[in-house]
C-alpha positions as MATLAB code, in Angstrom:
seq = 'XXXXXXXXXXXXXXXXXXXXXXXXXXXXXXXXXXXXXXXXXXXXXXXXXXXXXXXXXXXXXXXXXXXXXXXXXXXXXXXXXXXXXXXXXXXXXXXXXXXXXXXXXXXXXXXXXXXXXXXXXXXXXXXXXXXXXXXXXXXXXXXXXXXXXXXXXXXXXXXXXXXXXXXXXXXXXXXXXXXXXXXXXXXXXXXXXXXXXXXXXXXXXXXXXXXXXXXXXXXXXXXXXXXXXXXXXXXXXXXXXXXXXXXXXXXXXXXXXXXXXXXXXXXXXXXXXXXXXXXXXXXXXXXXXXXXXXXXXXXXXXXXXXXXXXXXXXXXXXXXXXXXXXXXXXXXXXXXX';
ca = [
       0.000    0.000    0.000;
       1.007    3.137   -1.115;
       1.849    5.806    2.114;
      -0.207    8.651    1.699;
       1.398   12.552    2.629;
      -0.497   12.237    6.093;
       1.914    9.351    6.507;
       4.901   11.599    6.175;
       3.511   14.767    8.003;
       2.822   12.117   10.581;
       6.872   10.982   10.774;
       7.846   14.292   10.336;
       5.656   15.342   13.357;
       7.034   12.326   15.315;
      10.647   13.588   14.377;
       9.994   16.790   15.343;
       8.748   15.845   18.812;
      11.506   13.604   19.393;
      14.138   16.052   18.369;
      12.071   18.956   21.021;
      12.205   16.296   23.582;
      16.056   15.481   22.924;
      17.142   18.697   23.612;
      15.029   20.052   26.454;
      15.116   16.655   28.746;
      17.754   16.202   30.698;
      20.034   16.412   33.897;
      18.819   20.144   33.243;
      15.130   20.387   32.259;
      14.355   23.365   29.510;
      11.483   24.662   29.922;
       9.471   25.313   26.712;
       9.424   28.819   27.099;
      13.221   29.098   27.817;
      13.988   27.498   24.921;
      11.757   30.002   22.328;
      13.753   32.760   24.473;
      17.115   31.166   23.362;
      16.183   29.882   20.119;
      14.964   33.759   18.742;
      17.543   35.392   20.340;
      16.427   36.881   23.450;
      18.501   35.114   26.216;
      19.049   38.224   28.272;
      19.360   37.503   32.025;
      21.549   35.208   33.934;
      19.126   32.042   33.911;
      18.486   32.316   30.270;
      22.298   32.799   29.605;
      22.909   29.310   31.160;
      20.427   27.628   29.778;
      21.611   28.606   25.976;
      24.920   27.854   26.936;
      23.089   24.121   28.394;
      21.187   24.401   24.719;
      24.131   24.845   22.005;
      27.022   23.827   23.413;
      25.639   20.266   24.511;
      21.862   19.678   23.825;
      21.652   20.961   19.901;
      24.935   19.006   19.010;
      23.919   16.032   20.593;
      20.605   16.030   19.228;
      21.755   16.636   15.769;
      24.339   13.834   15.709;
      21.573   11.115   17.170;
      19.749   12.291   14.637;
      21.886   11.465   12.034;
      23.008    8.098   13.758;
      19.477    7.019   13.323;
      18.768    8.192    9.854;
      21.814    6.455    8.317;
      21.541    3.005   10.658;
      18.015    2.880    9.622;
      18.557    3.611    6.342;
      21.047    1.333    5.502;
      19.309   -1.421    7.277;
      16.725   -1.090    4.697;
      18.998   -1.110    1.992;
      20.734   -3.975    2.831;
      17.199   -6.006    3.366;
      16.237   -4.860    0.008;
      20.134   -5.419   -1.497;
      20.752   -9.153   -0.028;
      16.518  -10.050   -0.367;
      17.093  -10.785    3.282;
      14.687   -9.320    5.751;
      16.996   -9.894    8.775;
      20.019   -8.041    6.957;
      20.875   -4.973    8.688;
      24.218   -3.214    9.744;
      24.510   -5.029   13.606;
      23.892   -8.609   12.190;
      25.882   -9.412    9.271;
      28.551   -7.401   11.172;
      29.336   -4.027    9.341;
      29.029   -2.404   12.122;
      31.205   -4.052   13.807;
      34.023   -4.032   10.773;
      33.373   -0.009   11.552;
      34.133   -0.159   14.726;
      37.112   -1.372   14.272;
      38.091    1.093   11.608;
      37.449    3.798   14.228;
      39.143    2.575   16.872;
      42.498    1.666   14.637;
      42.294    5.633   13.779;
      41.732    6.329   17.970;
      44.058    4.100   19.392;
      46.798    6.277   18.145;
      45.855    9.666   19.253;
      42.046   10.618   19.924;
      40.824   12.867   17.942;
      40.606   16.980   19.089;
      40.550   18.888   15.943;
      38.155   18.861   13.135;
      41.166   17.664   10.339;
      41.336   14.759   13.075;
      37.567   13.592   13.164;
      37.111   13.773    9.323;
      39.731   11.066    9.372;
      38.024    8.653   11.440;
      35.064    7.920    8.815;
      37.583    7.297    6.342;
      38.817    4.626    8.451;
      35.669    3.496    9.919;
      34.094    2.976    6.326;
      37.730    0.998    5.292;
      36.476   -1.831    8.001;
      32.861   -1.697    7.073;
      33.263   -2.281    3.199;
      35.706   -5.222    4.026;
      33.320   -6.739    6.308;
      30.403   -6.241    3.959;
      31.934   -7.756    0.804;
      33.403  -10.866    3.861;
      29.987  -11.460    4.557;
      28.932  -11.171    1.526;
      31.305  -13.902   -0.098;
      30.784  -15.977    3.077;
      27.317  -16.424    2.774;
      26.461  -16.355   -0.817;
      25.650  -20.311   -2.078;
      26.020  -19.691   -5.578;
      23.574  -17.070   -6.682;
      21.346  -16.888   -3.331;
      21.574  -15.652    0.070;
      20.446  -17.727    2.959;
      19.426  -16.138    5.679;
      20.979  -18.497    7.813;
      24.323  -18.598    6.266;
      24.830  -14.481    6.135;
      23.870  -14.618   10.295;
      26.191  -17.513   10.643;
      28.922  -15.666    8.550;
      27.688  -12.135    9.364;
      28.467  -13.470   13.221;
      31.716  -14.948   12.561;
      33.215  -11.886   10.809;
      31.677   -9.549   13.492;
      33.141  -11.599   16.175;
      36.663  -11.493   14.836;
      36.236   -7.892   14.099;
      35.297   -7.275   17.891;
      38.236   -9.046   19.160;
      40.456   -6.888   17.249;
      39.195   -4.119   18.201;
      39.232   -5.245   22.200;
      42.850   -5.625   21.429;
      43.470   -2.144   20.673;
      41.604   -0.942   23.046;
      43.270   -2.824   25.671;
      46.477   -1.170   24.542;
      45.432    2.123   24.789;
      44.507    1.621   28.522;
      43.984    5.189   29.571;
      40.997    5.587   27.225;
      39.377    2.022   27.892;
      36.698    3.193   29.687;
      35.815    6.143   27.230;
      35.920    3.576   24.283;
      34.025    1.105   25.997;
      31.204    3.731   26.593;
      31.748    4.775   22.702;
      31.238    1.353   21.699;
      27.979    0.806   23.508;
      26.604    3.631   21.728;
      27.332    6.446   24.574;
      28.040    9.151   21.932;
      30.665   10.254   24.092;
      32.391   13.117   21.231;
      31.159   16.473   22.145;
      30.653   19.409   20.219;
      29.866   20.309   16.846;
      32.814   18.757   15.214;
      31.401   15.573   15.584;
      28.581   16.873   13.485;
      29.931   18.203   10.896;
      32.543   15.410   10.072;
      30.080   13.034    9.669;
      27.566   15.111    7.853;
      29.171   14.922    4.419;
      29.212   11.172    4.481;
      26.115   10.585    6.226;
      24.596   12.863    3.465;
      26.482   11.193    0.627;
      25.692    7.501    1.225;
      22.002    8.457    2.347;
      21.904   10.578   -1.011;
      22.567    7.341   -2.813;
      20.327    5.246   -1.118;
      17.381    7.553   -1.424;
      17.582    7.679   -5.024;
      17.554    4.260   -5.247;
      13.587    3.016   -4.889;
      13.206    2.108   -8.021;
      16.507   -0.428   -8.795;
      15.697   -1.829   -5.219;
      12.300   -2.928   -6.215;
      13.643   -4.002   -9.349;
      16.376   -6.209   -7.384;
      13.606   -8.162   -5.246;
      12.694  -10.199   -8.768;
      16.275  -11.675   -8.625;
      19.296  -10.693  -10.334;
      18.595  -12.891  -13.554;
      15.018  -10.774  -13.827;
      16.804   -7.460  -13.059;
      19.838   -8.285  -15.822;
      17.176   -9.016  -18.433;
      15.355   -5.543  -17.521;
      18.399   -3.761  -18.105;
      20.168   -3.421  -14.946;
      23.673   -3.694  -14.242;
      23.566   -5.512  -11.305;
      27.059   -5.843  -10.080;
      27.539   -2.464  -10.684;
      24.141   -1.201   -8.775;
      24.913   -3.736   -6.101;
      28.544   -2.373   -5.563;
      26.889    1.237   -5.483;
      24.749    0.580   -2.845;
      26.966   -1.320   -0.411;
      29.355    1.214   -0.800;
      26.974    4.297    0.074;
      25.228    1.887    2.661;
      28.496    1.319    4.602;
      29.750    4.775    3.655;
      26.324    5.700    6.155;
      27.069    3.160    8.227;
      30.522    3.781    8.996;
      30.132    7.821    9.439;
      27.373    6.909   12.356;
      29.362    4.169   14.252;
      32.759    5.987   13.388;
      31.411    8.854   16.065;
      28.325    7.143   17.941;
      29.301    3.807   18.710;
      27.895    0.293   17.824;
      24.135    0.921   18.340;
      22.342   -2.655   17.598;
      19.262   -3.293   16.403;
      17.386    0.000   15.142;
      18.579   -0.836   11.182;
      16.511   -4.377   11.763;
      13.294   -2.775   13.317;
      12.939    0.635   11.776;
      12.849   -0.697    8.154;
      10.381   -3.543    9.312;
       8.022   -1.826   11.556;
       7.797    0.393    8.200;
       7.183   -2.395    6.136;
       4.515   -4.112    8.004;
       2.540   -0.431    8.531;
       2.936    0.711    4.672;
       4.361   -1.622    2.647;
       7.269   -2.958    0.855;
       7.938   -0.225   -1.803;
      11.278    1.154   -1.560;
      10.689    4.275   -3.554;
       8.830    4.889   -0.129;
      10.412    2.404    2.604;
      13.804    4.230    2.355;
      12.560    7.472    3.060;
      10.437    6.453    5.846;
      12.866    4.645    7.658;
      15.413    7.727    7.482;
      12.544    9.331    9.039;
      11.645    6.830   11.709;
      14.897    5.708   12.153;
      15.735    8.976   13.576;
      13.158   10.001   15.440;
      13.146    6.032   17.269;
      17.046    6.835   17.644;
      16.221   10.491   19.598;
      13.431    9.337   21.858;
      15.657    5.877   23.004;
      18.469    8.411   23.433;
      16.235   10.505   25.920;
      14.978    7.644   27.488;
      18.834    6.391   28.254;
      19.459   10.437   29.948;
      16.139    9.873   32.122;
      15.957    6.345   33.036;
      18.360    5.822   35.947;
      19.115   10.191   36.058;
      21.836   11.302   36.954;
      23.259    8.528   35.325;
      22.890    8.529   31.941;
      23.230    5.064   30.067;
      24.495    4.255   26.386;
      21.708    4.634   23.833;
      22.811    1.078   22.260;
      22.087   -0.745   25.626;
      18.112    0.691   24.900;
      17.700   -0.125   21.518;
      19.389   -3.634   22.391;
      16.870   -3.838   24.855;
      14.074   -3.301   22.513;
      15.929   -4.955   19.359;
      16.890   -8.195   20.528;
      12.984   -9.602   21.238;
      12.192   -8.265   18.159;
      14.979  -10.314   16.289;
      13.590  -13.620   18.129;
       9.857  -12.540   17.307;
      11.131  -12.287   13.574;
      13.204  -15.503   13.890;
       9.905  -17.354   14.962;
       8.130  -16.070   12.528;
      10.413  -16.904    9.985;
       9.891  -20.296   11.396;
       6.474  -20.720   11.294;
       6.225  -19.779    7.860;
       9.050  -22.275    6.513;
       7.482  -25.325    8.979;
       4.106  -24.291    9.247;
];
């Protein structure tokens, strides 16, 4: 079924309350009418001051970079679904994420990154691990001209677990900054600042760019590649474009937010189930949803045990993981009856 524009004005509104939440909840609570003072301007006394200082120093660059952590995790995961034919493909399972990971924290274990030269370095790397992984997986799991699901979890597990122990390795050698990359890796979002946000901005942008215009060869894809070749598609060559800007995504959001599981295997499914399996619109809805599910799990992880303010991945784990068995049972049913 076709979504309708109440659909979208509907995820919009959802982002948009999300994002409002995001940035006035908090150790600090912003009242609604402090933030219109500091948003047009008129921050004048003392109390104000701090609170805009609370607002776009912290808050607004957060917010922004959780936003586009979700946005390119769920996007992705629906790309790979739709790329491997595989609806439990997504950047946790088959292990890009992890392959990211480890790109990042080869670039951090030398010298943590404090300048903006320095953090537009670490997607590079990040996005080197995540496009080896992908095409290991890939190789791993393909029986000649298929997919099965169970091979690319088997392989897509494998990889990822070799990929983690790597990158425990490093991290164990660059002991004064285990705890900080532990944190990182459980999706704390522990970089500050804008920098953060406008590193991975131009990469985020790119691969989503890609991904977005590309509806109309996914839905070609799901007849098989033999279908899609005889329509006129180059399917090597649209299959290598899209794993490249998918893990290009991918590796941007992990590369500065950590390993956050899950939310590229729900988004794009929850979307599927509530308006179908058209990718011209299932991409752009799961950007959508996929950020605004990231932004309201983030303020959950601030409020849930405050002061203390947990890693976003250990929420969307949380939620993700029972979803993944629901989806494996189903999968069973369907195949056994």
């Amino acid at each position: 079924m076709k979504p309708s524009r109440h659909v979208y004005s509907t995820v919009f509104l959802l982002l948009a309350a999300s994002f409002v939440l995001s940035i006035t909840v908090g150790a600090v609570n912003i009242p609604l009418e402090r933030l219109a003072a500091v948003l047009t301007g008129h921050a004048g006394d003392a109390e104000n001051a701090t609170f805009a200082a609370i607002l776009l120093k912290i808050r607004l660059p957060h917010a922004f970079l959780i936003l586009l952590t979700g946005a390119a995790l769920a996007g992705s995961g629906a790309a790979y679904q739709g790329l491997f034919r595989n609806p439990l493909a997504d950047p946790y399972l088959i292990g890009v994420a992890s392959g990211a990971a480890l790109g990042a924290v080869f670039a951090m274990s030398a010298n943590w990154p404090d300048s903006l030269l320095g953090y537009y370095a670490i997607p590079v790397a990040a996005f080197l691990g995540s496009a080896l992984t992908v095409f290991a997986v890939y190789e791993l799991a393909r029986v000649g001209k298929t997919i099965p699901a169970t091979t690319m979890i088997l392989a897509g597990v494998a990889v990822s677990s070799f990929a983690s122990s790597l990158t425990s390795f490093l991290m164990l050698r660059s002991t004064a900054e285990l705890h900080r990359a532990l944190s990182w890796l459980m999706g704390g979002g522990t970089l500050g600042g804008w920098n953060p946000v406008f590193a991975s901005l131009p990469y985020i942008a790119l691969g989503l760019g890609v991904l977005l215009t590309s509806g109309h060869v996914l839905n070609v894809l799901q007849f098989g590649d033999e279908q899609a070749h005889s329509l006129g598609l180059n399917v090597e060559r649209v299959k290598l474009w899209l794993i490249l800007a998918a893990s290009l995504a991918t590796a941007a959001a992990v590369a500065f937010s950590g390993v956050i599981g899950f939310l590229g295997l729900v988004v794009p499914h929850v979307v599927r189930i509530l308006w179908g399996g058209d990718y011209r619109h299932l991409l752009p809805l799961s950007v959508l949803g996929g950020a605004a599910l990231l932004l309201a799990a983030d303020t959950l992880a601030r409020v849930v045990l405050a002061p203390q303010v947990l890693p976003v991945g250990i929420i969307t784990t949380l939620v993700g993981a029972p979803f993944f068995l629901w989806l494996l049972r189903k999968a069973r049913n369907e195949l056994f009856g």
